[in-house]
N, C-alpha and C positions, 0 to 999 in steps of 0.2 A: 309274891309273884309265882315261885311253885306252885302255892295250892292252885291260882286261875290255871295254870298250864294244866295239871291233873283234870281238872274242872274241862276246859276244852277236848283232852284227850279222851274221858269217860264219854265224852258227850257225841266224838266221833266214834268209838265201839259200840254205843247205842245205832247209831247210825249204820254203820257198817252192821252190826247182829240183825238189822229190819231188812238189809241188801236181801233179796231174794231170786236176784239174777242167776242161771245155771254156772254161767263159765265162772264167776268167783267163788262160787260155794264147791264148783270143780277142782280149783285149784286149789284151794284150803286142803280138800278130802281127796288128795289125787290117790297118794300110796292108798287109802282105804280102798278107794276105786278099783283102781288095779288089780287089789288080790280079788274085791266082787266079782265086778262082770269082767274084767282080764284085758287086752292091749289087741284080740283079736278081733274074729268077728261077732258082735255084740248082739244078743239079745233083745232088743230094745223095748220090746212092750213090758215085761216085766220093770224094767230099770222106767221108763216113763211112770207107770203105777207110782212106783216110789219116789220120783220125784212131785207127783202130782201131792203126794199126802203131804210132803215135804214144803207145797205151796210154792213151788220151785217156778219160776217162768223166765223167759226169752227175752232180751234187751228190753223189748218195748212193753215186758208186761202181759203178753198175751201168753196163752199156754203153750206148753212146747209140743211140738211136733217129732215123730222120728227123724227126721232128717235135718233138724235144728238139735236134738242131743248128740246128733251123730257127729256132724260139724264141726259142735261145739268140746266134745270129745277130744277131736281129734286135734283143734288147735290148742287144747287145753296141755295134751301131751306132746307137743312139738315146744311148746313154749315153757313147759316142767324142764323140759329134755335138756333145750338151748340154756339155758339157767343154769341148770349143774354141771352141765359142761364146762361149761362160762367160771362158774364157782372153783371146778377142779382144774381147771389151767389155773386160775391164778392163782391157788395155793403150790409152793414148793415142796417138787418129790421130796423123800426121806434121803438124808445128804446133800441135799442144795439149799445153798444159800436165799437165793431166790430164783425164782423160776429160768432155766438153763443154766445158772451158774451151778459148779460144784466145786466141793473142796477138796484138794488134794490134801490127803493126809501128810504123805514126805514125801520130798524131791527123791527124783528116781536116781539110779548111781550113778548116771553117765552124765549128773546134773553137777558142775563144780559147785563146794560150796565157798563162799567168797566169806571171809572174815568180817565180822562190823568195823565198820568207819572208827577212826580215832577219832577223841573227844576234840569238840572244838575250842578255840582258844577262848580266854575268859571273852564278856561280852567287854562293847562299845561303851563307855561311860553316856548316858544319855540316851542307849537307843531301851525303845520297849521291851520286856521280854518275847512275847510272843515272836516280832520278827527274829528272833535271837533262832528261837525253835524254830520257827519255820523255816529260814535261812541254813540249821544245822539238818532239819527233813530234807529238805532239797536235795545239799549238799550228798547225804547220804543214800538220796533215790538215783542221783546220779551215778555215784559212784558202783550200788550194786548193778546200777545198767549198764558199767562200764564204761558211761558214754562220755563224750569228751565236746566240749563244746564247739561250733563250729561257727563261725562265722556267716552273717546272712547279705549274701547282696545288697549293694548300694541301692538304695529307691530310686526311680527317676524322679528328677524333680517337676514340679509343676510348673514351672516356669522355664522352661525351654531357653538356653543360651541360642540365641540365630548363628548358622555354619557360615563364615564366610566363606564368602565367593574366589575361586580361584582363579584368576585372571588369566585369562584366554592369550596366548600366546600366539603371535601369529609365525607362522612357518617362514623359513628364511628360502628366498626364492633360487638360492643357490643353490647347486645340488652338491 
């Protein structure tokens, strides 16, 4: 099954080496581009020349025009641009863990430090380990949280008990 897969792939790089459309042969050769004719205002009959030897043509095939390299230029380098940008967000600056996160190296002074948790009691006969650990992780995320558990409000129920009705009193005509 490799070798069909190599077999497929050679057979798309043939394909792709025959593309003779500007904007993909642009983007392959951008950096080259760049240092040639530069990200300003471009020369274009010279750089046409070379694209013509090059056999270089326009979506459809027809030969290019100034104003179809020019174009084609220009979204070739918004879309380089978008890209590496794209690229360099999602890689993590130098000291982050992932992008916005960082590490503190140590807690600063004014940070108490809280002792580890005491070991837990041997386990349950019959329960798994893993909940052993995880039940002794818990224990100990609480504990460096300090936090203490609290109690959660009663649900209402779905079934609604009916209020009885409080019997109307009639006023005593005396005064």
């Amino acid at each position: 099954m490799p070798r069909h897969d190599k077999g497929i792939a050679a057979v798309f790089a043939r394909a792709r080496a025959g593309d003779r459309r500007l904007s993909p042969w642009m983007t392959r050769h951008h950096d080259e581009l760049v240092r040639e004719i530069g990200t300003g205002r471009v020369e274009w009959a010279a750089a046409l020349c070379a694209f013509a030897d090059l056999g270089l043509t326009d979506e459809h095939g027809r030969p290019l025009t100034r104003d179809t390299a020019s174009r084609t230029w220009r979204r070739v380098r918004e879309a380089v641009a978008a890209g590496r940008q794209a690229e360099a967000t999602a890689r993590p600056s130098p000291g982050e863990l992932v992008p916005g996160v960082r590490l503190i190296a140590s807690a600063p002074a004014s940070m108490p430090v809280r002792p580890p948790p005491a070991p837990a009691a041997a386990p349950i006969a019959g329960t798994p380990a893993g909940a052993v650990e995880a039940t002794e992780h818990i224990a100990a995320v609480l504990a460096g949280m300090s936090a203490s558990r609290v109690p959660l409000p009663s649900q209402p129920s779905r079934h609604p008990q009916p209020v009885p009705m409080r019997p109307v009193h009639e006023k005593d005509p005396t005064p």
